[in-house]
C-alpha positions as CSV (number, residue, x, y, z in Angstrom):
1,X,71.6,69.1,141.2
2,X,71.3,72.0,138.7
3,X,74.2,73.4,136.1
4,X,77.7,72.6,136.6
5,X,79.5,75.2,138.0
6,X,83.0,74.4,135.2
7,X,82.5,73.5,132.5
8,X,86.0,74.8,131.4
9,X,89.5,75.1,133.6
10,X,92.5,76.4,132.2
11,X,95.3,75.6,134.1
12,X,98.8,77.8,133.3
13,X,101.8,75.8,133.9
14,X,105.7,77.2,133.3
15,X,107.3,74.0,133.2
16,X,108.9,73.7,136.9
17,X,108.0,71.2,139.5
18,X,106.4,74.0,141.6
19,X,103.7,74.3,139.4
20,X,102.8,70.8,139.7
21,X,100.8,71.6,143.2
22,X,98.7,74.2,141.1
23,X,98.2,71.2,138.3
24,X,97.1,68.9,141.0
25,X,95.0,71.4,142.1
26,X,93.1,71.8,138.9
27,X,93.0,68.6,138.4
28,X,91.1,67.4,141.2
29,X,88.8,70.6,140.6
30,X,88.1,68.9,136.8
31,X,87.7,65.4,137.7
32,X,84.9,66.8,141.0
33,X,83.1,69.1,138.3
34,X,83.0,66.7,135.6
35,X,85.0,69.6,133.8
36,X,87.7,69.6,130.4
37,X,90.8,70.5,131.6
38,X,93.3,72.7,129.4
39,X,96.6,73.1,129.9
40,X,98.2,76.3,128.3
41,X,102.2,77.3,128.3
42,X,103.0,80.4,126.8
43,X,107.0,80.3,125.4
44,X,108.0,84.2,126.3
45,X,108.6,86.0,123.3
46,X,107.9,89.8,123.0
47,X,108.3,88.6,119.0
48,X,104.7,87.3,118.6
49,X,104.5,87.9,115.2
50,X,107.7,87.2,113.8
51,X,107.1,83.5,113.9
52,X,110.5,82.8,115.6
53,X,111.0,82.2,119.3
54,X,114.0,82.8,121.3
55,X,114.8,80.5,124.0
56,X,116.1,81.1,127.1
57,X,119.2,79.5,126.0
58,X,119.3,81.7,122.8
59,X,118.2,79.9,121.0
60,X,115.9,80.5,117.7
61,X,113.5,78.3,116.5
62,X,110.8,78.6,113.9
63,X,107.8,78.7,115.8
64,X,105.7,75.6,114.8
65,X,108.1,72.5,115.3
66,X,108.8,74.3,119.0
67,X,105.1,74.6,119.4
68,X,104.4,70.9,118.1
69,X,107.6,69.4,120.3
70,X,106.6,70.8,123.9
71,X,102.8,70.2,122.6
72,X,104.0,66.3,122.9
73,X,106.2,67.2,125.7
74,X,103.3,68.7,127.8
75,X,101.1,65.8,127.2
76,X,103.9,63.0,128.2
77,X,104.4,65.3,131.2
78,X,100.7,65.5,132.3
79,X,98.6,62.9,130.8
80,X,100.8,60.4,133.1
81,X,99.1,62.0,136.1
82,X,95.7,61.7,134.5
83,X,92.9,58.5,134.6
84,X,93.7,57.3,131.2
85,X,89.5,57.4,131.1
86,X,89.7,60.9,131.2
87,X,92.9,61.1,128.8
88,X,90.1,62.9,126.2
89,X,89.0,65.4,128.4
90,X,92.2,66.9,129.0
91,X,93.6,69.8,125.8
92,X,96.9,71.2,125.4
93,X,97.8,74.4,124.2
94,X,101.1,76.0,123.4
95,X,101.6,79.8,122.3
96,X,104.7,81.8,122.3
97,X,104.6,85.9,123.5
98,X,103.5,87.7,126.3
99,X,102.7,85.1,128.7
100,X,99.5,87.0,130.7
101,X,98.4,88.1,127.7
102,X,98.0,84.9,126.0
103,X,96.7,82.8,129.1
104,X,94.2,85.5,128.5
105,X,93.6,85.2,125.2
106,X,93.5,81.4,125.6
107,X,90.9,81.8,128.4
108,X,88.6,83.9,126.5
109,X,89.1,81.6,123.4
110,X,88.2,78.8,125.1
111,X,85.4,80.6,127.3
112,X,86.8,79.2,130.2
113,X,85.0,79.2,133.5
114,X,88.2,79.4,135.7
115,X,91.6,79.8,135.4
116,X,94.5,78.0,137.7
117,X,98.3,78.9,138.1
118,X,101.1,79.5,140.8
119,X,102.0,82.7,142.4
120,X,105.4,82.7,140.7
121,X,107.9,81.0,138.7
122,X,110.3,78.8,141.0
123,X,113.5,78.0,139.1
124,X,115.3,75.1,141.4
125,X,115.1,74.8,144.6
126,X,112.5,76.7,146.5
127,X,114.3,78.7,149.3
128,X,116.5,80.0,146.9
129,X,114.3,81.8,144.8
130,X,111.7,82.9,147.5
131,X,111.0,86.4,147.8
132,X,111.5,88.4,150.9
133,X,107.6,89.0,151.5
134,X,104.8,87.6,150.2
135,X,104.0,88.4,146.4
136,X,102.3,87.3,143.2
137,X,104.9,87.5,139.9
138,X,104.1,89.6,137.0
139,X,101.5,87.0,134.9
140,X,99.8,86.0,138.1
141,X,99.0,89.3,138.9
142,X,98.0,90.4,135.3
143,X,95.5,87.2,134.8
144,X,94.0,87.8,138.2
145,X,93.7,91.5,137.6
146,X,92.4,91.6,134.2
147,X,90.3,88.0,133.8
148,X,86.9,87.9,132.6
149,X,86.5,84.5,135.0
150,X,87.7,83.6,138.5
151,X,91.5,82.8,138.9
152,X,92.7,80.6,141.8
153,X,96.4,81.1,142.6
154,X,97.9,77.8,143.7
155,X,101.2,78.4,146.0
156,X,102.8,74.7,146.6
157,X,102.8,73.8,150.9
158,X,106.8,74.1,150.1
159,X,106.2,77.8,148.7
160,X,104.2,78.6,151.6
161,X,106.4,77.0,154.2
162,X,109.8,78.6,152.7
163,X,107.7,82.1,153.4
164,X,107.2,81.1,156.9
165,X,110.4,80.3,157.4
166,X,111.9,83.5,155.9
167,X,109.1,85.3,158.9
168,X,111.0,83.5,161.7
């Protein structure tokens, strides 16, 4: 049948249930090429380097029992949605700073063959939060714009449907 065409999917996730479409997504995408499957969260920090992270609650933590916490959290989270066969081929990474930047990093890193995430970041419920036209947010656009691999931008049916709805 000749060479697999992933090896390597990096799927981006921010932690809201909108992004679980785009997980399921790449997912199904691993499991059909016989891929490893990495998930990546970057905490926002413009402080990289200072080895603290702010929360969005204020928050400041030192940077590796945060890292190490939603490192565990991230595999509770999606391991339970995984064939515990296929439990090994699934990695976890967690970095804190400029989210696009470091899905980059991660997917170059890696050498990843494609990389997955949503078109935005939904915070609650869907329609509230929808834009007025169609649009990518800020990291979607940066990955897709400046990623050495292919990037497929998931948008959940309820993203899409709340954008119809706002056409009517």
């Amino acid at each position: 049948m000749g060479e697999l065409m992933y090896k390597k999917i990096l799927f981006c996730t921010d932690l809201y249930p909108a992004s679980d479409y785009a997980f399921a997504c790449a997912l199904d995408m691993a499991e059909q090429a016989g891929a490893e499957l990495i998930v990546v969260h970057v905490l926002e920090s413009r402080h990289r380097y200072s080895g603290q992270l702010i929360t969005d609650d204020g928050e400041v933590w030192g940077s590796r029992a945060v890292f190490d916490r939603l490192k565990q959290k991230l595999k509770e989270y999606y391991l339970m949605r995984v064939d515990e066969k296929k439990h090994g081929s699934v990695g976890f990474v967690v970095r804190g700073g400029i989210p696009w930047l470091e899905i980059l990093r991660v997917a170059r890193k890696e050498k990843v063959d494609l990389i997955v995430l949503g078109p935005y970041t939904v915070h609650g419920s869907v329609l509230e939060h929808v834009p007025q036209e169609p649009h990518l947010g800020s990291n979607a656009q940066e990955v897709s714009l400046r990623s050495r691999c292919p990037v497929s931008i998931v948008a959940s049916p309820k993203q899409v449907m709340a954008l119809e709805e706002l056409e009517r």
